[in-house]
C-alpha positions in Angstrom: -61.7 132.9 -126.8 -62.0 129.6 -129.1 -61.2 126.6 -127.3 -60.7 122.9 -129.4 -60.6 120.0 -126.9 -59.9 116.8 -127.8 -60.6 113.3 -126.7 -59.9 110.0 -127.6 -62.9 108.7 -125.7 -66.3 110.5 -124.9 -70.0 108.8 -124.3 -71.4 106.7 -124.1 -68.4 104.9 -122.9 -68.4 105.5 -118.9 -65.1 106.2 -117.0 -63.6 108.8 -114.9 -61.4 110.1 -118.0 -65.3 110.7 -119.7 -66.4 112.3 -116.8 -63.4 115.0 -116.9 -63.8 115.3 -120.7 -67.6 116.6 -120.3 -67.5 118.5 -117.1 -64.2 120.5 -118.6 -65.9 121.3 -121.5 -69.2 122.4 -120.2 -67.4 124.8 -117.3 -65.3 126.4 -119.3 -68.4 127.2 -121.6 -70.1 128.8 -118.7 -67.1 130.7 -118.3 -67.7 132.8 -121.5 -65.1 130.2 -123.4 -66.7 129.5 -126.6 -65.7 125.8 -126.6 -65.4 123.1 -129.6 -65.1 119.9 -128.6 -64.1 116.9 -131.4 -64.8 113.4 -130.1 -65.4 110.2 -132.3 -69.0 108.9 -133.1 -70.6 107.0 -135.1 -70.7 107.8 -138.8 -69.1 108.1 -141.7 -65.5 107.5 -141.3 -63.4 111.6 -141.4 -66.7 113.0 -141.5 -67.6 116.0 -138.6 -70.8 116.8 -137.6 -71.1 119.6 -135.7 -73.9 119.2 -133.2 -75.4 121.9 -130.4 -74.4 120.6 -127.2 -77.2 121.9 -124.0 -74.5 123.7 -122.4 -74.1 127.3 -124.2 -70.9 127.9 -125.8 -70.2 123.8 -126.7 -70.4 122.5 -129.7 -69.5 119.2 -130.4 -67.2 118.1 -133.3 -68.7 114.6 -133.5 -65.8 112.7 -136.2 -67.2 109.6 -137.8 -64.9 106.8 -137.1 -67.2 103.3 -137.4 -70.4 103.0 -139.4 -73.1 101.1 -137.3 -74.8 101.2 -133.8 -72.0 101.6 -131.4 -67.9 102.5 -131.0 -65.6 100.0 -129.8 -63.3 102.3 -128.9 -60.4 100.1 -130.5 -57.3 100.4 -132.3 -59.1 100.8 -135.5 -61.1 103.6 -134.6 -58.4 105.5 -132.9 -56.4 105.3 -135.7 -59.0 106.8 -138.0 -59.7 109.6 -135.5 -55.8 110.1 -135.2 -55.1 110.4 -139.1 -57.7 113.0 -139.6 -56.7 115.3 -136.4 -53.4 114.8 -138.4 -54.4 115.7 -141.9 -57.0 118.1 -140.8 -55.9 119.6 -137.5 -54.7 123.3 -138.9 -58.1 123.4 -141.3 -59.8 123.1 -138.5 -58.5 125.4 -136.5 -59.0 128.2 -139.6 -62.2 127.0 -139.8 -63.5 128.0 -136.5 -60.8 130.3 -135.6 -59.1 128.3 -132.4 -56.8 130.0 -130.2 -55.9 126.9 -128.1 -56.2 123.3 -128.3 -56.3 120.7 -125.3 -56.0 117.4 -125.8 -58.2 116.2 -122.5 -57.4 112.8 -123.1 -55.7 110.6 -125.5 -52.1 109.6 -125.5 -52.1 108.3 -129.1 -53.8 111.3 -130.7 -50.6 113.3 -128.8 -48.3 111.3 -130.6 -49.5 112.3 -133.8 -50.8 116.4 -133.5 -48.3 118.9 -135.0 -47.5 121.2 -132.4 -44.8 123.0 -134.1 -47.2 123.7 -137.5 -50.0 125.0 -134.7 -47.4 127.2 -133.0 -46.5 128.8 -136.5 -50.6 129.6 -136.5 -50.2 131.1 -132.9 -52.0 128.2 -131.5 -51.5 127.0 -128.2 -51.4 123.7 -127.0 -52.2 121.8 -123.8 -52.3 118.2 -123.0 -53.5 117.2 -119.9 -51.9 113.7 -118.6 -53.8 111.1 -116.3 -50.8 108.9 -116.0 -48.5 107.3 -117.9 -48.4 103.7 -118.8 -47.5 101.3 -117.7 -49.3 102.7 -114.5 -53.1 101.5 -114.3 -52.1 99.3 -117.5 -51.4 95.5 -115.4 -53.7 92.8 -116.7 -52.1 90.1 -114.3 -51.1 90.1 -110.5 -49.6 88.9 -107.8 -50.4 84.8 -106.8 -51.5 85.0 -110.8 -50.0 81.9 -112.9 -46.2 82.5 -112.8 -46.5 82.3 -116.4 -49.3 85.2 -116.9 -47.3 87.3 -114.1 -43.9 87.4 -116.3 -45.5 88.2 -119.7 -47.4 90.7 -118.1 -44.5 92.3 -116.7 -42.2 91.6 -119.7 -45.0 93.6 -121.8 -45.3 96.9 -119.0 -41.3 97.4 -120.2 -42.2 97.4 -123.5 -44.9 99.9 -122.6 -42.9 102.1 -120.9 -40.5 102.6 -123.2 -43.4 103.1 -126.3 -44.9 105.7 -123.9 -41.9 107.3 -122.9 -41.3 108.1 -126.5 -44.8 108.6 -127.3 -44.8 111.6 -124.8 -41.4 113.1 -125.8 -42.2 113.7 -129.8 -44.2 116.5 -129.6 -44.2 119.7 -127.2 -46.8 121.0 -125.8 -46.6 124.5 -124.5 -48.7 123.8 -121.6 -48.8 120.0 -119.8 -52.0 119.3 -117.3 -51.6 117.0 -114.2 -54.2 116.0 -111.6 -52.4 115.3 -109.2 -49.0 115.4 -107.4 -47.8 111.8 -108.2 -48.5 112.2 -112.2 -46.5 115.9 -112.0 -43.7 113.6 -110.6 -43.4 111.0 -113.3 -44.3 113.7 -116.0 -41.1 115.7 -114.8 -38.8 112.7 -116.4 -39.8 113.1 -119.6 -40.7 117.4 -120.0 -40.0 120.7 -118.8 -41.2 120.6 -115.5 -41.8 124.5 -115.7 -44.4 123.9 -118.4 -46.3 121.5 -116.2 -49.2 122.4 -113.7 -51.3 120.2 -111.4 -55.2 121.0 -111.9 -57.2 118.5 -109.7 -60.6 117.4 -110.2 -64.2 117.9 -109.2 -67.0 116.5 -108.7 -67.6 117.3 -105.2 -70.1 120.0 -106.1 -72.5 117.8 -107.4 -72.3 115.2 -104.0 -74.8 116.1 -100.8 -73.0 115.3 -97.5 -74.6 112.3 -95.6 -75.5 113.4 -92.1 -74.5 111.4 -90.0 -77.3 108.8 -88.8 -77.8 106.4 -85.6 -77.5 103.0 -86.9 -80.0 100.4 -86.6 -77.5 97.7 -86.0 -74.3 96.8 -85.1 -73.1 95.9 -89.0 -70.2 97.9 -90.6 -71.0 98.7 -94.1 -67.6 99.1 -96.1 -67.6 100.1 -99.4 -64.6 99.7 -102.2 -65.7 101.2 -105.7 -64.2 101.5 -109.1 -63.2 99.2 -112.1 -62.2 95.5 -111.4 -58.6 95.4 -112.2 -55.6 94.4 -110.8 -54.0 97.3 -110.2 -56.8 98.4 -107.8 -56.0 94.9 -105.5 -59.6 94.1 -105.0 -58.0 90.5 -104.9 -56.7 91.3 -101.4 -60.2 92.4 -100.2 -61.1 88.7 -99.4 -58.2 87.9 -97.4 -58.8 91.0 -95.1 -62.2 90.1 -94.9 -61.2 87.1 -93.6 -59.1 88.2 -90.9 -62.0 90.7 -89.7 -64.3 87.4 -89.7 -61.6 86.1 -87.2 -61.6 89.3 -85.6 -65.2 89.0 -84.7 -66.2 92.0 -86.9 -69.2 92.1 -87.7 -69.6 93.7 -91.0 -70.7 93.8 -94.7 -68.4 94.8 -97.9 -69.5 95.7 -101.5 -67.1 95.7 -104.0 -68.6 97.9 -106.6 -67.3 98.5 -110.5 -67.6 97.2 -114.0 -65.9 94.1 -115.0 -62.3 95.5 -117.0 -60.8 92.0 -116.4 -62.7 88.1 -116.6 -60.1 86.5 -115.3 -59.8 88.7 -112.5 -63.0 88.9 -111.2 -63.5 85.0 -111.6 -60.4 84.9 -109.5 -61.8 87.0 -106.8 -65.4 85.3 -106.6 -63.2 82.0 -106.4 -62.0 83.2 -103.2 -64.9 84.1 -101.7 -66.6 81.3 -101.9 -63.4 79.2 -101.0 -63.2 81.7 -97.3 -67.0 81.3 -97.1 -67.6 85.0 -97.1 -70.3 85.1 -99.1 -72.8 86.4 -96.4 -70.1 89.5 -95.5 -68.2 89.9 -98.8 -70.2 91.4 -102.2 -68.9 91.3 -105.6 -71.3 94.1 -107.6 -69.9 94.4 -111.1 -72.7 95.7 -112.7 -75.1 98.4 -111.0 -76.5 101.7 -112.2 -75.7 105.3 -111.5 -78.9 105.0 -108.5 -77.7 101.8 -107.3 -74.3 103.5 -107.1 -75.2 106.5 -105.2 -77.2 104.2 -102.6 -74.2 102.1 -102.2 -72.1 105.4 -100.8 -75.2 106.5 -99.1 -75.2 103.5 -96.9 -71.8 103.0 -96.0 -69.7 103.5 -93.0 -66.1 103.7 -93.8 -64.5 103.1 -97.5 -61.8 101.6 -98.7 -59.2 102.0 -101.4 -56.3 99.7 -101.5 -55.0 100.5 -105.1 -51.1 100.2 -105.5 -52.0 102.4 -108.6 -54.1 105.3 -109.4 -53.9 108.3 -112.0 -56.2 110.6 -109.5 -59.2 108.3 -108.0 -62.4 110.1 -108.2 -64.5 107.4 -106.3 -62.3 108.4 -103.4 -63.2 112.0 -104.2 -66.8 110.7 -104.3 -66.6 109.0 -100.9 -65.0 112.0 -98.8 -67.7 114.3 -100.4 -70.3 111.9 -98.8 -68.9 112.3 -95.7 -67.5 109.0 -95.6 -64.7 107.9 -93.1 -61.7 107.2 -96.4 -59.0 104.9 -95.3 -56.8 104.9 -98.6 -53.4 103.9 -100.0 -50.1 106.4 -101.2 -50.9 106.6 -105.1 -52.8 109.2 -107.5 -54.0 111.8 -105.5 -55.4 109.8 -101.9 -52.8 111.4 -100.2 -53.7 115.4 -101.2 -57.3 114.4 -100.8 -57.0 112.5 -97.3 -54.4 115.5 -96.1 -57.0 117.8 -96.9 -59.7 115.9 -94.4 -56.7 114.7 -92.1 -57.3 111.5 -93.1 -55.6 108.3 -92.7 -53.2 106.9 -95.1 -52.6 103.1 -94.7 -49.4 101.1 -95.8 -50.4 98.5 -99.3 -48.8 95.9 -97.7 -51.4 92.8 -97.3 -49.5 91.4 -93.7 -50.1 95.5 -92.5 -53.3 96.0 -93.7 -55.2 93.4 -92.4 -54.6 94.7 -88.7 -54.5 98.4 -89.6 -57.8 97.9 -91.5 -59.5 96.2 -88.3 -58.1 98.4 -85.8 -59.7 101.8 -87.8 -63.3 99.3 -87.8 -63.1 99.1 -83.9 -63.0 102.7 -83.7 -64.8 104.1 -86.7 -66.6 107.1 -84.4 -62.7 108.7 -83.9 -62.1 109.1 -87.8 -65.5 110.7 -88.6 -64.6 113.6 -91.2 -64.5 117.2 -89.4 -67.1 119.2 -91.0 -64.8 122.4 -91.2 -61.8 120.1 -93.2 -65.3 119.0 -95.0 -66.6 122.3 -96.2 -62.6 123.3 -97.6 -62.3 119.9 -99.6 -65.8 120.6 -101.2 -65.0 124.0 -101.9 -61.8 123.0 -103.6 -62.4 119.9 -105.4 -65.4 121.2 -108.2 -65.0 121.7 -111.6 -66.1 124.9 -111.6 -62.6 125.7 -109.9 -60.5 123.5 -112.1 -62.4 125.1 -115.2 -60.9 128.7 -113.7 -57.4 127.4 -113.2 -57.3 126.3 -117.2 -58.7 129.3 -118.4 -56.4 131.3 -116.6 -53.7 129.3 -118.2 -55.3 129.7 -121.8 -55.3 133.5 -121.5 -51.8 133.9 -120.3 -49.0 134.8 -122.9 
């Protein structure tokens, strides 16, 4: 079977979305699938270069969208990549005789792709769906000016309704979702019978942590993932502050790039004005090592997002063996029911208590090996890469 996958963003640009992209692609290539996958690059603008990925069975469609050293990944760029899928996609699939194409990630290039030319060809198509703005999409937040709050949430109406369009012009035969909650909103806008929930892996590639007599009497808690409101690191500080009070002894990292300046200046600001700077960590730039010894060394983490499309640090943190505590959104709650984990309220006035109660008594909320073993087993790409190419094949 030909495969085309499609994605509006690929590497060197790091994200979760990249991370699903490439490990997608390179399973279902070890599953026999010979896969094509068409990313932008740098080069000549609607120019593809076809390039050998290591994985057998992957060849990468590298579309030249900027001249120069690097992508932007901008609205200039995406619209090159979207007028040549659009002028070219039916060559293309002629060209290397394509069965199916996915579109892994990319709302805009969605918009644009002719399913009904590609279903005269016999073509299927799939789009898989992380969420849907105005979900993950806020650039303001709560105790924000008042001023930056209402524009911000003046503009997420006008984003709904572009996406909500966006999403409805074309049909896809098959829809992908990664989790429960973005099967849910999906429902509103497309068949839910051609919808199926596929979750993600990583798990695989993670070694458990055995557990480990500590050397002292500090709590390491860890919070990971991009610095955006949405993910309410801003209310890290203030429960920090009431576990100071509590007599808690303990240390937090916050760990992630920097997605918003204002943000982050806002949360350092509050640090420094709850003098936590000797308990509380703001890490917005580390490497892939530093990450991993991050997870390595903490006791419990923490994800207090009031948004998520699926939340693979959380994924990541389980895998370690890590104690989760973790809010209602994305998939948390399939991942923490999984591990009979506990699911905490993203209220600020509850989780301040909740938080430093499940501290006190960190040894009752260790992870049961067996519940362990079944999440690892489950959450790989390997598995997901099966599930899709199950769905490819079926008529």
């Amino acid at each position: 079977m030909n495969v085309l996958l499609i994605s509006e963003h690929y590497y060197p640009k790091i994200g979760g979305t990249v991370s699903y992209v490439e490990n997608t692609a390179i399973n279902l290539a070890k599953l026999g699938v010979n896969v094509y996958l068409l990313v932008p690059s740098v080069g000549a603008d609607n120019k593809i270069t076809p390039s050998k990925h290591p994985q057998n069975n992957l060849t990468l469609l590298n579309l030249g969208v900027k001249s120069g050293e690097s992508l932007l990944y901008d609205a200039n760029e995406r619209k090159t990549l979207c007028q040549f899928i659009n002028n070219n996609i039916i060559d293309i699939t002629q060209q290397y005789q394509i069965e199916v194409v996915h579109i892994l990630f990319g709302l805009f290039v969605a918009e644009i792709l002719n399913t009904k030319a590609l279903r005269l060809k016999g073509v299927k198509t799939f789009h898989t769906i992380h969420n849907i703005p105005p979900f993950e999409c806020s650039r303001s937040w709560k105790g924000d000016k008042t001023l930056n709050y209402i524009k911000d949430e003046i503009r997420k109406i006008g984003v709904y309704f572009i996406n909500k369009k966006r999403i409805k012009k074309n049909e896809f035969d098959i829809y992908i979702a990664d989790c429960k909650l973005v099967k849910n909103e999906l429902k509103k806008y497309v068949n839910p019978s051609k919808i199926h929930t596929i979750g993600l892996g990583g798990a695989e590639h993670i070694s458990t942590i055995p557990r480990r007599l500590k050397s002292s009497t500090t709590i390491n808690i860890l919070t990971a993932g991009g610095i955006v409101p949405h993910k309410n690191q801003h209310l890290i500080p203030l429960i920090s502050n009431y576990l100071k009070q509590e007599g808690i002894d303990f240390k937090w990292n916050i760990v992630g790039p920097n997605r918003n300046q204002a943000y982050v200046n806002m949360i350092k600001n509050k640090i420094l004005d709850l003098k936590l700077t000797g308990s509380l960590f703001l890490n917005t730039s580390v490497s892939n090592e530093e990450l991993k010894t991050y997870y390595t060394e903490a006791d419990l983490y923490i994800q207090i997002s009031s948004e998520e499309g699926f939340c693979l640090t959380v994924l990541d943190a389980i895998a370690y063996g890590i104690p989760v505590l973790g809010t209602p959104t994305g998939a948390i709650p399939e991942m923490l029911e999984m591990i009979e984990g506990p699911i905490i309220e993203n209220n600020i006035n509850t989780l301040k208590p909740i938080i430093a109660h499940y501290v006190k008594i960190l040894d009752s909320i260790q992870t049961n090996p067996t519940l362990l073993n079944k999440f690892k087993q489950h959450y790989t790409w390997s598995n997901a890469a099966e599930q899709l190419m199950n769905l490819y094949h079926e008529r």
